[in-house]
C-alpha positions in Angstrom: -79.9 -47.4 -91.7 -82.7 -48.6 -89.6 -85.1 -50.3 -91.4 -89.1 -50.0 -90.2 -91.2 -52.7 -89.6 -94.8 -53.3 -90.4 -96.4 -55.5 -88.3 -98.8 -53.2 -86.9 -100.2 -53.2 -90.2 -100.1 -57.2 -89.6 -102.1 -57.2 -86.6 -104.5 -54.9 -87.7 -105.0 -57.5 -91.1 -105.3 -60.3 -88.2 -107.7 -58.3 -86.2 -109.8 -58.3 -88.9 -109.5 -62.4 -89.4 -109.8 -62.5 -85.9 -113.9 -60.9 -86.0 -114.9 -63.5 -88.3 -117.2 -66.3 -86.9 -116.2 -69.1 -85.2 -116.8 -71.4 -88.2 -114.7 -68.9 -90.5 -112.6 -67.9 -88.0 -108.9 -67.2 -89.1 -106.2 -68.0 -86.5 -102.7 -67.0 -87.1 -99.4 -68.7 -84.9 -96.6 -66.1 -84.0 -93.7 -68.3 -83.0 -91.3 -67.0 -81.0 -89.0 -69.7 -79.8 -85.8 -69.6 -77.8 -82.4 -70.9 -78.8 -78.8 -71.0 -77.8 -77.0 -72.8 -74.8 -77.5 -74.2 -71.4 -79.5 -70.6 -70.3 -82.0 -71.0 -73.3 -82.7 -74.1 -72.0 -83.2 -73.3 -68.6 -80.9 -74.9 -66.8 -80.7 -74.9 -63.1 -83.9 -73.0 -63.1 -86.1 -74.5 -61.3 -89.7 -74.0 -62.4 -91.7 -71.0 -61.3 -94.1 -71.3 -64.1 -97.4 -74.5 -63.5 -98.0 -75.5 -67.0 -101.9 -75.6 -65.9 -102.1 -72.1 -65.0 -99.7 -71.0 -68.1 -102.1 -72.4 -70.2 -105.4 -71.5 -68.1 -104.2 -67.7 -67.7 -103.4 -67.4 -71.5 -106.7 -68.5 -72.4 -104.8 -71.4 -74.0 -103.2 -69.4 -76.7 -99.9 -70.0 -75.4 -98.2 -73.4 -77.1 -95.2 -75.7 -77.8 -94.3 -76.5 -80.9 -96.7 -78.9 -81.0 -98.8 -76.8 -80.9 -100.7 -78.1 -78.0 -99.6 -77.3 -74.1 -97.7 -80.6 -72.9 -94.8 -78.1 -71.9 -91.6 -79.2 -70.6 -90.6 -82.1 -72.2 -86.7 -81.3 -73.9 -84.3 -83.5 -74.6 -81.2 -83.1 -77.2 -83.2 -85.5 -79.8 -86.5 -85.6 -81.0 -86.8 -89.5 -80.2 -85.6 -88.9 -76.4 -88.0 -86.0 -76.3 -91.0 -88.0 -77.8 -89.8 -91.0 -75.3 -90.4 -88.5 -72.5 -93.9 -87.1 -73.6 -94.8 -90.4 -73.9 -93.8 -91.9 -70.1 -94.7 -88.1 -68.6 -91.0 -87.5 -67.9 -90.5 -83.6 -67.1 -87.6 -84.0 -64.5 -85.3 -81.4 -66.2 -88.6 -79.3 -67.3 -86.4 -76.3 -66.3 -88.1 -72.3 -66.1 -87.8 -70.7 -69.4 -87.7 -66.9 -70.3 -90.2 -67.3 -73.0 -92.9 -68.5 -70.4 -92.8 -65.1 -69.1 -92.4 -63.6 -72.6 -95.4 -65.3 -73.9 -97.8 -64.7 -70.5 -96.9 -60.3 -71.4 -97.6 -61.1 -75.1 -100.4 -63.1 -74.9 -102.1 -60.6 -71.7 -101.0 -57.2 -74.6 -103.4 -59.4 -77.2 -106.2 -59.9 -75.0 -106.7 -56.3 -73.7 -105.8 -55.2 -77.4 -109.3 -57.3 -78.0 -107.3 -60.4 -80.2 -109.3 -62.9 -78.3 -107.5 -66.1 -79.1 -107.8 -65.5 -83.0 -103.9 -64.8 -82.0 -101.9 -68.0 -80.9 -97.9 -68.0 -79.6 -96.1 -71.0 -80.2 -93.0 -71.0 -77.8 -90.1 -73.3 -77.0 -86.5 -74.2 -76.2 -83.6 -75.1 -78.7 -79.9 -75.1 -79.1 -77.2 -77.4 -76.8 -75.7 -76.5 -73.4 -72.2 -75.8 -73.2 -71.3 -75.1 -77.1 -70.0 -72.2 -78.6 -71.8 -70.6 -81.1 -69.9 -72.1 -84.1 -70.9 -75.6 -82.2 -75.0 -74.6 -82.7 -75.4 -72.4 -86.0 -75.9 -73.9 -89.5 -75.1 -77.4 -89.6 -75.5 -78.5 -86.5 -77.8 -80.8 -85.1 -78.9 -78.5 -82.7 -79.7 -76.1 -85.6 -81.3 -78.9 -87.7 -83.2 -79.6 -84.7 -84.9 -76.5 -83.9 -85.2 -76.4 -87.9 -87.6 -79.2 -87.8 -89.5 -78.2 -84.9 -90.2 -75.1 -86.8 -91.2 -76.6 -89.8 -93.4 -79.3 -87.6 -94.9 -76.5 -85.9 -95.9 -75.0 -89.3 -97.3 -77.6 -91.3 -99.1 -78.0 -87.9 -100.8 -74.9 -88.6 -101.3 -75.6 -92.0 -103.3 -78.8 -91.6 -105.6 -76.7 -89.0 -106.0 -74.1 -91.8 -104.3 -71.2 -89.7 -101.4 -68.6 -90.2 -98.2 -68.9 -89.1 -95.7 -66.9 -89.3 -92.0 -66.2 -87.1 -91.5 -62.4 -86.4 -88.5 -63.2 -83.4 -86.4 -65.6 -81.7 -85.0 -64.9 -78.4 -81.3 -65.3 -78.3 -79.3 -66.5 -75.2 -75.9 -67.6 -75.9 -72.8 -66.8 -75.3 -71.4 -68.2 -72.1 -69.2 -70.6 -73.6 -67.5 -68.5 -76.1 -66.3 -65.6 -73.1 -64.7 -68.6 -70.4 -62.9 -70.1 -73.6 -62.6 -67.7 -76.0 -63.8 -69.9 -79.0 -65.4 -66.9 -81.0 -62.9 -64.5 -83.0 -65.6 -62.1 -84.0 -68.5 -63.2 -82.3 -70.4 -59.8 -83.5 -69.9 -61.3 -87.3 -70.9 -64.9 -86.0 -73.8 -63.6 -84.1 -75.2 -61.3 -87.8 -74.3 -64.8 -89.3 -76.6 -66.9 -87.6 -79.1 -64.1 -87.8 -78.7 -64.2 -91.6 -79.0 -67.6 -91.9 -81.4 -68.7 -89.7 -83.3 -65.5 -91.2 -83.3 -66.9 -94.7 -83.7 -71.5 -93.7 -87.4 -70.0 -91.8 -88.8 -67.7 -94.3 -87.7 -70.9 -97.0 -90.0 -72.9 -94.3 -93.3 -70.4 -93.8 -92.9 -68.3 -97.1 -93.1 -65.4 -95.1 -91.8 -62.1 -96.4 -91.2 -60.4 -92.9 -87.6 -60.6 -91.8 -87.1 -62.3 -88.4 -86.0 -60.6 -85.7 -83.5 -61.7 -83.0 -83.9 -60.8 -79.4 -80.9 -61.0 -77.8 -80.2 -60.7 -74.1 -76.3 -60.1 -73.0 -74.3 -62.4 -71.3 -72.3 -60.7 -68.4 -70.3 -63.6 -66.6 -66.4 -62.3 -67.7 -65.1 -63.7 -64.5 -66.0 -67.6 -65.4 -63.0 -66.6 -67.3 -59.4 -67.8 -65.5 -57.4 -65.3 -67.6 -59.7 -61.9 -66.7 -58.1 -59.3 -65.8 -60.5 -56.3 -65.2 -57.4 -53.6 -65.5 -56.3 -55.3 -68.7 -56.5 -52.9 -72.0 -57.3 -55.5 -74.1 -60.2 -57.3 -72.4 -60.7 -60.4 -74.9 -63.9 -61.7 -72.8 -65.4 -58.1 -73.8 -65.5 -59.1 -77.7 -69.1 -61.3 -76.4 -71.2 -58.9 -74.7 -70.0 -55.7 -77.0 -70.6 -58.1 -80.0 -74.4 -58.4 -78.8 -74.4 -54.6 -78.0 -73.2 -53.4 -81.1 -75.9 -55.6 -82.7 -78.4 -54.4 -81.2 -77.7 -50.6 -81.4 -76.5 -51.2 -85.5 -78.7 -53.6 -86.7 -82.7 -53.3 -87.3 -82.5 -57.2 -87.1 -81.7 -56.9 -83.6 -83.6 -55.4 -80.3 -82.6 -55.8 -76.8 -84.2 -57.8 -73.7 -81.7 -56.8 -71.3 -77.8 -57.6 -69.7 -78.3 -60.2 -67.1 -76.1 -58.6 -64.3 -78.9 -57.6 -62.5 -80.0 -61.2 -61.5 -79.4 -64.0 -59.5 -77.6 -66.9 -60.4 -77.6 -70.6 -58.9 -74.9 -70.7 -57.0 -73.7 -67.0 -57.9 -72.0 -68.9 -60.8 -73.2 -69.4 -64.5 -76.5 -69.5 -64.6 -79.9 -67.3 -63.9 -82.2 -69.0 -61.7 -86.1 -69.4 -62.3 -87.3 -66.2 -60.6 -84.7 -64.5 -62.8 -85.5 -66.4 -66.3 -88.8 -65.2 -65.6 -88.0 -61.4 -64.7 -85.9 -61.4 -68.3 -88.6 -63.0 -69.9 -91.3 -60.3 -68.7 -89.1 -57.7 -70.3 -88.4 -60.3 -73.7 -91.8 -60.0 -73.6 -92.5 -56.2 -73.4 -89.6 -56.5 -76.3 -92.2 -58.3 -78.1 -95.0 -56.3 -78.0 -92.9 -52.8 -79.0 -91.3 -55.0 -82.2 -95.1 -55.9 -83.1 -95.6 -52.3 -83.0 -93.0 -51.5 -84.7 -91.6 -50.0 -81.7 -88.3 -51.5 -81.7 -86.1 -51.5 -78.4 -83.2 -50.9 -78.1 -82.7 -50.2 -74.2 -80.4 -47.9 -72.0 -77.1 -48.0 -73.9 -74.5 -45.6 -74.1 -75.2 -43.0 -77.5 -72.0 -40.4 -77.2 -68.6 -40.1 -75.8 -67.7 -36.7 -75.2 -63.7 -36.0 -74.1 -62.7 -32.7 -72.5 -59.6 -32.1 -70.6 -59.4 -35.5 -67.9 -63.3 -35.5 -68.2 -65.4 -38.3 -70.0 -69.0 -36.9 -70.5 -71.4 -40.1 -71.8 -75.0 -39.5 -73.3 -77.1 -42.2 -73.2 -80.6 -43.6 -75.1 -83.0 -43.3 -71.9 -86.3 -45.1 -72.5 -87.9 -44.1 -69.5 -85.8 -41.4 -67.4 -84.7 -40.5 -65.1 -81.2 -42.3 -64.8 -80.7 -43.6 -61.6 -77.6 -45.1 -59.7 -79.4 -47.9 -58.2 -77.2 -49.6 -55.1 -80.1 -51.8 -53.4 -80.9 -53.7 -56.2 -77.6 -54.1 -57.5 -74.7 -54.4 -54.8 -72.3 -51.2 -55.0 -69.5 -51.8 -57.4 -66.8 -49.5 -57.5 -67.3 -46.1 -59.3 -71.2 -47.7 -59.6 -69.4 -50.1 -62.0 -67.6 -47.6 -64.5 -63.7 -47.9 -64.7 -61.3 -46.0 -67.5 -58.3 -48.1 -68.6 -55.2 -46.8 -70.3 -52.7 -48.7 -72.6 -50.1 -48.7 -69.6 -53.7 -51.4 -67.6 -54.3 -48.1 -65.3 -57.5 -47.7 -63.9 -57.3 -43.4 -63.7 -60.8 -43.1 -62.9 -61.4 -40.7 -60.1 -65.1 -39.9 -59.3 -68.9 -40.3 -61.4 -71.9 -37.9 -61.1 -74.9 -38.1 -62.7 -76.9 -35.0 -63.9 -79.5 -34.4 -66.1 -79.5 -37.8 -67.9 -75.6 -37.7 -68.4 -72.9 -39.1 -66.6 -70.1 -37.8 -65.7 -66.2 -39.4 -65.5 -63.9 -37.7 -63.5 -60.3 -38.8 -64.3 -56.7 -38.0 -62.9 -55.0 -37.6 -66.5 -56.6 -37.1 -69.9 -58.8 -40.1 -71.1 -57.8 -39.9 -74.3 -56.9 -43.2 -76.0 -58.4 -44.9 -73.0 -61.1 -47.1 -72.8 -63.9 -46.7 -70.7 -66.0 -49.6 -69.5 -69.5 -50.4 -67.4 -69.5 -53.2 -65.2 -66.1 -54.9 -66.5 -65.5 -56.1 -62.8 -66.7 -58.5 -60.3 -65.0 -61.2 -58.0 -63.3 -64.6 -59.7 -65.6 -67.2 -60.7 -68.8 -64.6 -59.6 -72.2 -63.2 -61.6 -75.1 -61.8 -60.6 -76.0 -58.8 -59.0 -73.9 -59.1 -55.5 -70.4 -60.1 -56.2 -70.2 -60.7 -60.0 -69.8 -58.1 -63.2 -72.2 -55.8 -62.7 -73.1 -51.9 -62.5 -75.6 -49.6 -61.0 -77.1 -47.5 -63.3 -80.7 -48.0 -64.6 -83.8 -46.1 -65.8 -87.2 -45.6 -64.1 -89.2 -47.9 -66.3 -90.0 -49.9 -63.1 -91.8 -47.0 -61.7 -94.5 -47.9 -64.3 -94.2 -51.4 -65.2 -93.8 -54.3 -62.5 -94.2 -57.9 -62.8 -96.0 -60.2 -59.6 -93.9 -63.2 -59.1 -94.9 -65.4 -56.4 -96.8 -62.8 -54.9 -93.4 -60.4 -54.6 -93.9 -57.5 -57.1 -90.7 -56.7 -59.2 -90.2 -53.3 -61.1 -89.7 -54.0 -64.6 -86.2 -51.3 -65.0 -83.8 -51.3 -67.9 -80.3 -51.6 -66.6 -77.6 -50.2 -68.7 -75.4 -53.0 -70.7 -71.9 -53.8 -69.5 -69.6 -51.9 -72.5 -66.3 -51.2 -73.2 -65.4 -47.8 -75.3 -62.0 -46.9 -77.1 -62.5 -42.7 -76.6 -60.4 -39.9 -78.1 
């Protein structure tokens, strides 16, 4: 069951701390970091985001975890990333999600009247091209971002503040569908979620649970074996893992699938304009998990079979549904296919009425699974050739994000799935 969070009820108590004078004055940290492989840590991206403005448009409540704004200075090591401080050295200072996340957070404080009694504290971890088994518990990526927690706390502590960690934005996952490290990534995933739940709240003696905001990977064609008319897609175990999390577990809310983006190079990974665009709706994520909102996104609810017919239901948070082909390049049957146990694609036709979509099929479905944006050209991702669909909701008809003076409608594009039905 779902649990329900209260920290509404903590922002209120922080409003309140927030009021006092500026000699009595209460801050608190949220720290909501980033962690996984090369995608968490930006690269490829280049930077969209001028540290000076980040920090200027936040009203400087926006920080590392340092807790001070000299942004953009990574490296696997704390000595090589102390080294680079040190000589000024941001040549990989890569565009992160969580600089987007952190400018819709910080702008939902302000006009909620927080002032800057409210402070985010917001960085990279993990280790490019690992598997998750190579960067949970016992790693030195894991003991890494450990420590910069816990530096980032005691921080606090000697300024007489607050701190607390109500999320982590997840991005990983990459690795584990080209070579198929992960046997249950799903249990992996809850694993890391468990115990990187437990090492923090041992850290900031918070009694919150942390919550992990997990995108979902979409690049099943960087896999050599994928075979899109294959029954048993093994590459599928990633992205349905993270789905399954997020539509089971109260631990887990949704940012989004990143199909709908760019890529450098149409290839592996989301370029600036995109890690900013996911990290606009990480953000708006955020601000619905602090009150106590959670989101879950548009994912697929029920699976009805009747006759050669598939008739799918799904959570809409802001309808209408909409097959979308500008913004996402046609795919076949707008990215739905239904496989049988003989690899047959017997999917016919889709319509979409009244929030419910429609499979037309030319023998029953039964015993088949049926799939959304399990496709795409060899070696492909993004929106144009790679796995991807077309259906979306309408979100972006009131919510847009201005990136480099080109305004983008903040949608929430359905996540890639694949369904045994009966």
């Amino acid at each position: 069951m779902k649990q329900r969070f209260s920290y509404l009820l903590l922002l209120a108590v922080l409003a309140f701390t927030g009021c006092q004078t500026k000699t009595s004055e209460k801050k608190t940290v949220l720290a909501i970091p980033v962690y996984g492989q090369s995608l968490a840590l930006g690269e490829e991206a280049i930077r969209i985001t001028d540290f000076d403005t980040l920090a200027a448009t936040t009203n400087h409540t926006v920080l590392t975890e340092n807790l001070d704004e000299n942004f953009g200075y990574l490296s696997e090591t704390p000595f090589k990333q102390w080294v680079k401080k040190v000589v000024n050295d941001r040549h990989r200072a890569f565009e992160l999600s969580v600089y987007g996340m952190a400018e819709v957070v910080s702008a939902h404080l302000k006009e909620k009247g927080y002032g800057d009694s409210l402070l985010i504290s917001t960085f990279p971890g993990g280790q490019g091209a690992s598997g998750i088994a190579e960067i949970s518990k016992g790693s030195k990526a894991y003991k890494k971002f450990l420590d910069e927690i816990e530096g980032a706390y005691q921080k606090a502590q000697d300024n007489g503040w607050n701190f607390i960690v109500p999320a982590f934005c997840w991005m990983q996952g990459e690795d584990d569908i080209v070579w198929l490290k992960s046997k249950n990534y799903k249990k992996d995933l809850k694993q890391f979620q468990v115990d990187f739940n437990r090492d923090v709240k041992a850290i900031t003696k918070q009694r919150q649970d942390i919550v992990c905001i997990s995108y979902q990977t979409n690049c099943l064609t960087l896999s050599k074996d994928f075979n899109e008319n294959h029954f048993n897609s093994r590459e599928m175990g990633i992205p349905q893992g993270q789905l399954d999390l997020i539509r089971e577990d109260s631990l887990f809310v949704g940012s989004g699938p990143t199909y709908p983006y760019s890529f450098v190079d149409d290839r592996v990974h989301i370029d600036g304009l995109s890690q900013k665009r996911l990290g606009y709706l990480t953000g708006l994520s955020v601000i619905r998990l602090l009150e106590s909102k959670p989101n879950t996104g548009l994912l697929p609810t029920d699976f009805k079979v009747s006759g050669n017919t598939v008739l799918i239901k799904f959570n809409v948070p802001a309808p209408p549904l909409v097959l979308d082909t500008t913004a996402v390049k046609y795919a076949a049957n707008y990215g739905f296919s239904v496989i049988n146990s003989e690899n047959e694609n017997i999917l016919q036709q889709v319509t979409l009425k009244d929030n419910v979509l429609k499979l037309q099929c030319k023998k029953s479905p039964s015993g088949a699974k049926v799939r959304y944006a399990v496709n795409g050209m060899k070696e492909k991702s993004g929106f144009k050739q790679g796995p991807r669909g077309n259906l979306r909701d309408s979100q972006g008809a009131a919510l847009t994000a201005t990136i480099l003076k080109k305004s983008y409608p903040l949608h929430n594009w359905a996540y890639q799935f694949d369904k045994l039905v009966n």
